[in-house]
N, C-alpha and C positions, 0 to 999 in steps of 0.2 A: 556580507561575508568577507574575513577577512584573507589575506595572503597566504597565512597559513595554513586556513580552512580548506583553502582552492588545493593548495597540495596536497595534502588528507585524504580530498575527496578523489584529487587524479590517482593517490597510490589504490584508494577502495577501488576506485574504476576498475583500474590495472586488475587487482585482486579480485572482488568480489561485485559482477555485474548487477546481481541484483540486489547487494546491498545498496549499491551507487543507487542505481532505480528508484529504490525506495528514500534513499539520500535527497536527489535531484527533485522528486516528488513532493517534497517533505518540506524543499523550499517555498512551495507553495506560489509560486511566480506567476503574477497577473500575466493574460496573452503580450499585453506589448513589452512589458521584458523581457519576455522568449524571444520577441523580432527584434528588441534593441540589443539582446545578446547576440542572436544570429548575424547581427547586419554587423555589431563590434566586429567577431572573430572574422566576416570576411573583407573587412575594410582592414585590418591588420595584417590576415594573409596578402592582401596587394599591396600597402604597404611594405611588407619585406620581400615581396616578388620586386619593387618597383625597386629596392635595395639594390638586389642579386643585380640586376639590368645594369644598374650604376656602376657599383662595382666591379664588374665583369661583362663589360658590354659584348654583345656580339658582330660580327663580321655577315652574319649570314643573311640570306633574304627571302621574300618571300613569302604569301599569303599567311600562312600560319607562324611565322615570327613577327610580322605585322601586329598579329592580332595579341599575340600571347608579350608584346611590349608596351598593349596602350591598357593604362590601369582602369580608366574611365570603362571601357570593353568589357576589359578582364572581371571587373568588380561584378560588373549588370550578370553575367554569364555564370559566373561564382556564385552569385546570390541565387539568380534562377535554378541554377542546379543541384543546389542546396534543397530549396522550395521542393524541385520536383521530388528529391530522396527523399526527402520527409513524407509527400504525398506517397509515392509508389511504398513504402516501409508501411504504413499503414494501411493502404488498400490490399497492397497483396499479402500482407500478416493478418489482416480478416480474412481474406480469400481463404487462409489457410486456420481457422478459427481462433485467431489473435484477438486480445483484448484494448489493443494499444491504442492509441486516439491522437488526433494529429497537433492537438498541443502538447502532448508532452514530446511526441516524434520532433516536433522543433527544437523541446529542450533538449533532447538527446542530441537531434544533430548542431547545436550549437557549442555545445559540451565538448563534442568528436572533435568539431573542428578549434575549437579554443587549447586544448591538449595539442592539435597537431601545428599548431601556432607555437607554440613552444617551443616544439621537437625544429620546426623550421627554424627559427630565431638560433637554437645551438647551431644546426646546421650552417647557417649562416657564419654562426662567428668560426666554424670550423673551415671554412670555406676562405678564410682569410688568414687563419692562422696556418691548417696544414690540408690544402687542397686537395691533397690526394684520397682523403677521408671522407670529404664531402658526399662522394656518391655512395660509397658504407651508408651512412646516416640517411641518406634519402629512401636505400633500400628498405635499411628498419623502419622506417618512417612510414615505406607503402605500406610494409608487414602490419604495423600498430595502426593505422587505418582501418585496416580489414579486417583486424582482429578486435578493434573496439566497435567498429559497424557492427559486426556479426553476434559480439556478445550481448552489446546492449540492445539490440532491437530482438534478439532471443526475450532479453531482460522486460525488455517495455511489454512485450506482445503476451508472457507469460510461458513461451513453449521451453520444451524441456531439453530438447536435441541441439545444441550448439553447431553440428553437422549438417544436422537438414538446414538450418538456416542459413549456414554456409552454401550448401549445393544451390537454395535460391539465389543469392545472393551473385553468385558464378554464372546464374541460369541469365538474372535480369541483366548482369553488367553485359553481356555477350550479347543476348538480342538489342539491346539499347545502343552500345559498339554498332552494332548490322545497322541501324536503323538510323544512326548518324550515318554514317560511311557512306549511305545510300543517298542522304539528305546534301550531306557536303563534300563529295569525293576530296576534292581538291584542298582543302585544307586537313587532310592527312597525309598528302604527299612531301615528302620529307625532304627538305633543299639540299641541292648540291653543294657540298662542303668543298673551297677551291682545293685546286693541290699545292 
């Protein structure tokens, strides 16, 4: 697929989930270049995390900037929690009589995050040209996150309410949130910023 294809495909995404669906489907992609795609997009996302760090280094300290500085960490963690979206997008979209199946849930979620590789890369370069913009663009960035989660696992599973898979979607991040919280209190507490 070539460059201009991949853009094609990001405006169908944008536009029409389930034509993308049937798009991404259509590629026909053996399982390990669903994982070599997935492992790509989150080896690039650390990469331009391990940018931002350079660039902008931080002052601050503390268990959860520890963690969110070392790429090696961040990658394993990135990737697992990738793994696990794909699983829970599948098992609780049968839950709810989905038809969607966990290879192509890989392609999807390798897709999501390959677009928001993008969307971070501008951020980036905005983030050195006019800094005050930078967080504008991260906010659209959560926005297009959640709004390509939401459409295309509508899309993959076959359901028809873009809504209800939203309110799952809010139901799982929230108990999941609780059940980190629970698991690692302390790397949610948020370091003292000196004065």
């Amino acid at each position: 697929m070539r460059l201009g294809e991949l853009g094609d495909l990001m405006v169908l995404t944008l536009r029409d989930s389930d034509a993308a669906m049937r798009a991404l489907r259509g590629l026909d992609l053996p399982m390990s270049a669903r994982w070599m795609a997935l492992l790509l997009a989150v080896v690039l996302s650390r990469f331009l995390g391990v940018l931002v760090t350079v660039m902008f280094p931080t002052t601050l300290e503390g268990p959860l900037i520890t963690l969110l500085t070392n790429p090696v960490i961040m990658t394993v963690i990135e990737l697992a929690a990738t793994v696990l979206t794909a699983f829970l997008v599948v098992q609780i979209g049968r839950a709810f009589g989905g038809t969607g199946n966990f290879a192509d849930a890989i392609l999807v979620i390798a897709w999501i995050q390959l677009i928001l590789v993008g969307v971070q890369a501008g951020q980036l370069l905005l983030m050195a040209v006019l800094p005050t913009s930078a967080a504008l663009l991260g906010l659209i960035a959560g926005i297009l996150s959640i709004y390509l989660t939401v459409t295309l696992t509508r899309a993959l599973h076959g359901f028809r309410s873009a809504f209800l898979v939203a309110l799952a979607y809010f139901g799982v991040s929230i108990l999941v949130g609780a059940v980190l919280l629970q698991l690692a209190p302390g790397m949610f507490i948020l370091p003292e910023v000196p004065q």
